[in-house]
C-alpha positions in Angstrom: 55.9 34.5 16.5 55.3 36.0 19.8 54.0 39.6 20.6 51.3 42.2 21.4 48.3 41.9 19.0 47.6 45.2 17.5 44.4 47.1 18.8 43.3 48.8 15.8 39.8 49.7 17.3 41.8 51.9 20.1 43.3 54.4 18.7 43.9 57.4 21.3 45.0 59.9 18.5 43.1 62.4 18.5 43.5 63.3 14.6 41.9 59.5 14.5 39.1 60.4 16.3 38.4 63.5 14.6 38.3 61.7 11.0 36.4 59.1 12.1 33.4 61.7 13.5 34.0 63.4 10.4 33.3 60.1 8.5 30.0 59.6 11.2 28.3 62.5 10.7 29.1 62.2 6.8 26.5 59.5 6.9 23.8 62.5 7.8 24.5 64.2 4.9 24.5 61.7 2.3 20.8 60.5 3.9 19.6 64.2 3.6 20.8 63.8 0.2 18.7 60.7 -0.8 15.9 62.0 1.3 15.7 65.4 -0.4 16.0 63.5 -4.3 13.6 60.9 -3.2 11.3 63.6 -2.4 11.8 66.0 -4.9 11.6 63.4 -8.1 9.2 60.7 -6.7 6.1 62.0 -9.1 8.6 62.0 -11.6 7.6 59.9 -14.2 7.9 58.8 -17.3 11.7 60.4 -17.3 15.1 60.2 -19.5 18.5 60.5 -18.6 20.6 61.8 -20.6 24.2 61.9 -20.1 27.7 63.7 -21.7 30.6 66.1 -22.0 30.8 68.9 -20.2 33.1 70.4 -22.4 31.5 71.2 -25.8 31.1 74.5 -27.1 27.3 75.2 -28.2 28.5 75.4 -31.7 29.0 71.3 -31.5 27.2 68.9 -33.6 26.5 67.5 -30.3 25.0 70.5 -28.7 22.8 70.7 -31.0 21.5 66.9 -31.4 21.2 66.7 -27.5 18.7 69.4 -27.8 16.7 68.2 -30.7 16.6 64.8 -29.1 15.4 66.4 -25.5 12.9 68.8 -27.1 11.3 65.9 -29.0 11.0 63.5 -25.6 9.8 66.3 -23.8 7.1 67.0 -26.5 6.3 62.8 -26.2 5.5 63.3 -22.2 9.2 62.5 -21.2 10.9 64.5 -18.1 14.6 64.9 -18.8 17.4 64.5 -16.1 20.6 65.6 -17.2 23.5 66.4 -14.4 22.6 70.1 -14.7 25.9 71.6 -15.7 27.0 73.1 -19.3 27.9 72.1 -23.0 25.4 68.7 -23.5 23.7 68.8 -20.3 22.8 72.1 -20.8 21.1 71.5 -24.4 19.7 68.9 -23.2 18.0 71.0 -20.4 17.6 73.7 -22.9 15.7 71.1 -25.2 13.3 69.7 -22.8 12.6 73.1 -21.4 11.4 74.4 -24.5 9.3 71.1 -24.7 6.2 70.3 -22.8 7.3 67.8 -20.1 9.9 69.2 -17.0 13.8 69.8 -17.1 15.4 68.3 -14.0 18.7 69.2 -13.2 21.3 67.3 -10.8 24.2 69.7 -9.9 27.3 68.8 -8.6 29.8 70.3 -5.9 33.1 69.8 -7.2 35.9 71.5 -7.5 35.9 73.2 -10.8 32.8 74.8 -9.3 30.5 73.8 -11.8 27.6 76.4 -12.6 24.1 74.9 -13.3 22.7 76.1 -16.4 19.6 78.4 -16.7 17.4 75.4 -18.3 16.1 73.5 -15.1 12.7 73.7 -14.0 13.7 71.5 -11.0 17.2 71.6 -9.9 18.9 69.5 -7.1 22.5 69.7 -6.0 24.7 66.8 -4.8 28.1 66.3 -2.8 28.2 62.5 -3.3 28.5 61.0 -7.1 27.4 57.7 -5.6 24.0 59.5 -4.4 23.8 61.3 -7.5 23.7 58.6 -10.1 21.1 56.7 -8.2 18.7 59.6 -8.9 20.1 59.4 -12.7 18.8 55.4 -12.6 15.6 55.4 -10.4 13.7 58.0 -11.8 14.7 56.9 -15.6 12.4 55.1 -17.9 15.8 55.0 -20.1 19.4 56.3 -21.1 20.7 58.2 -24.0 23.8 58.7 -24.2 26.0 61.3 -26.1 29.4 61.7 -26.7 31.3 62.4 -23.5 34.7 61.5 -21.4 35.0 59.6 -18.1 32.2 60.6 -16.3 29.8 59.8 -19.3 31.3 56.6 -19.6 30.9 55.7 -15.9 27.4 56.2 -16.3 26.9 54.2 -19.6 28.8 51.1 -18.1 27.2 51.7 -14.5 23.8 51.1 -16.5 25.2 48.1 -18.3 26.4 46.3 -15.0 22.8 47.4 -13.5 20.8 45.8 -16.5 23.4 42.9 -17.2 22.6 41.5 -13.6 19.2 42.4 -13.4 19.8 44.4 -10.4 17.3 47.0 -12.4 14.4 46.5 -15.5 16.3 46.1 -19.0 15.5 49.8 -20.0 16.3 51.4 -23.3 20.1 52.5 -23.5 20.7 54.3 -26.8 24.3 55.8 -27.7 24.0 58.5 -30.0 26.9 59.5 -32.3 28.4 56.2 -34.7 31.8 58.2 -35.2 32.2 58.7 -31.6 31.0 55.5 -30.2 32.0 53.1 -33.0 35.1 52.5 -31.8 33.9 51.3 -28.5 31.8 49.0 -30.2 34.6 47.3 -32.2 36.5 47.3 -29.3 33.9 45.0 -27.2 33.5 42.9 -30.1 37.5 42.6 -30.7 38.4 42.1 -27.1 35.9 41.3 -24.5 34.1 39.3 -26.1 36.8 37.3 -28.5 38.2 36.8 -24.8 35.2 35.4 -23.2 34.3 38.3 -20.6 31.4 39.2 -22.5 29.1 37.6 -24.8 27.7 38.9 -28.3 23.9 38.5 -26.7 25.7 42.1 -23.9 25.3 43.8 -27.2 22.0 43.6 -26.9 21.8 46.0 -23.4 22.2 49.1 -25.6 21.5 50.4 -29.1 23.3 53.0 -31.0 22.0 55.5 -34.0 22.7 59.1 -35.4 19.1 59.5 -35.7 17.2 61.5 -33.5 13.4 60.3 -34.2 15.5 57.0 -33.8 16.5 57.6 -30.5 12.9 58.9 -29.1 11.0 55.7 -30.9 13.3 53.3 -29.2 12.7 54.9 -25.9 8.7 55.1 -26.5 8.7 51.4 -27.2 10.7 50.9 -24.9 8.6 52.4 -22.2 5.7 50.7 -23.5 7.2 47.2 -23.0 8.4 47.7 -19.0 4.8 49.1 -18.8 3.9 46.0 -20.3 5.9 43.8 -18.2 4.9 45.3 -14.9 1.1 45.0 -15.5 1.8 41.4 -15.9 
């Protein structure tokens, strides 16, 4: 086959060229964006994540765990990071405000316009997910996790992957909410790891309980254990 090889790193159009800048000085504002979190949360510390639905009314079940659960870390010296917007988020910044320890929220631009609620004591705002969720892991002592849709499952499994190949500490990851996470559950055991993609010891990464004082004992101990670990 004979021809002219294609120059692909050429291009003369101008539309091209004006992405590709675009795309260039992108990479400014995504380092302003880990520079400012790094900055702002760096003495952050012990912290929680806690992660779900954004579209929960405050009469939920839900609305109101969150918020018990985030009062009582915050009461045990725990910051709490939730990603600042309404329904769970905002009980859970409601919770740890009326607690002792900070409310951090991370807000993000998208285009439902999402409002940040009135509960943050420290509030950050984001363009890029991908920046976003690495504030949600490296300032986190651990996870909990309530009920929410995709983007609450991309942060429980993100977490998963993380711990599962040790690319962070094996931190507490708590679901809270049997009915809505059983079913998850059976599904792993029924299917990824019947097949072979997973094994039963994955199970292990995370806990799961409808208790609150459940949820803040397995986060203190924990804590205690990576403190542990890293004095060693």
């Amino acid at each position: 086959m004979t021809g002219k090889k294609k120059d692909f790193w050429n291009n003369n159009d101008e539309k091209t060229k004006l992405h590709t800048d675009r795309d260039l000085w992108s990479v400014f504002r995504i380092m302003s964006e880990f520079v400012e979190g790094y900055d702002t949360l760096r003495y952050l510390h012990p912290a929680v994540s806690i992660f779900g639905s954004s579209a929960l009314p405050p009469e939920s079940k839900y609305y109101r765990y969150a918020r018990e659960i985030a009062r009582k870390l915050s009461d045990s010296g725990f910051s709490v990071i939730t990603g600042g917007g309404p329904s769970i988020m905002e009980a859970a910044n409601r919770g740890a405000f009326e607690g002792k320890s900070k409310s951090i929220g991370l807000n993000i631009d998208i285009p439902s316009e999402q409002i940040p609620n009135e509960y943050q004591d420290l509030s950050l705002d984001f363009r890029y997910f991908f920046a976003r969720k690495v504030m949600f892991v490296k300032y986190a002592s651990a996870f909990v996790i309530m009920p929410g849709g995709f983007g609450t499952l991309d942060e429980l499994f993100e977490s998963m992957t993380l711990i599962q190949t040790r690319k962070i500490l094996h931190f507490p990851v708590v679901l809270f909410g049997s009915e809505f996470w059983g079913g998850l559950i059976d599904w792993i055991v029924s299917s990824p790891i019947k097949v072979g993609t997973l094994s039963k010891e994955d199970l292990s990464l995370f806990s799961m309980t409808d208790d609150t004082d459940e949820v803040v004992r397995i986060i203190k101990e924990g804590y205690e254990k990576v403190k542990r670990s890293k004095a060693i």
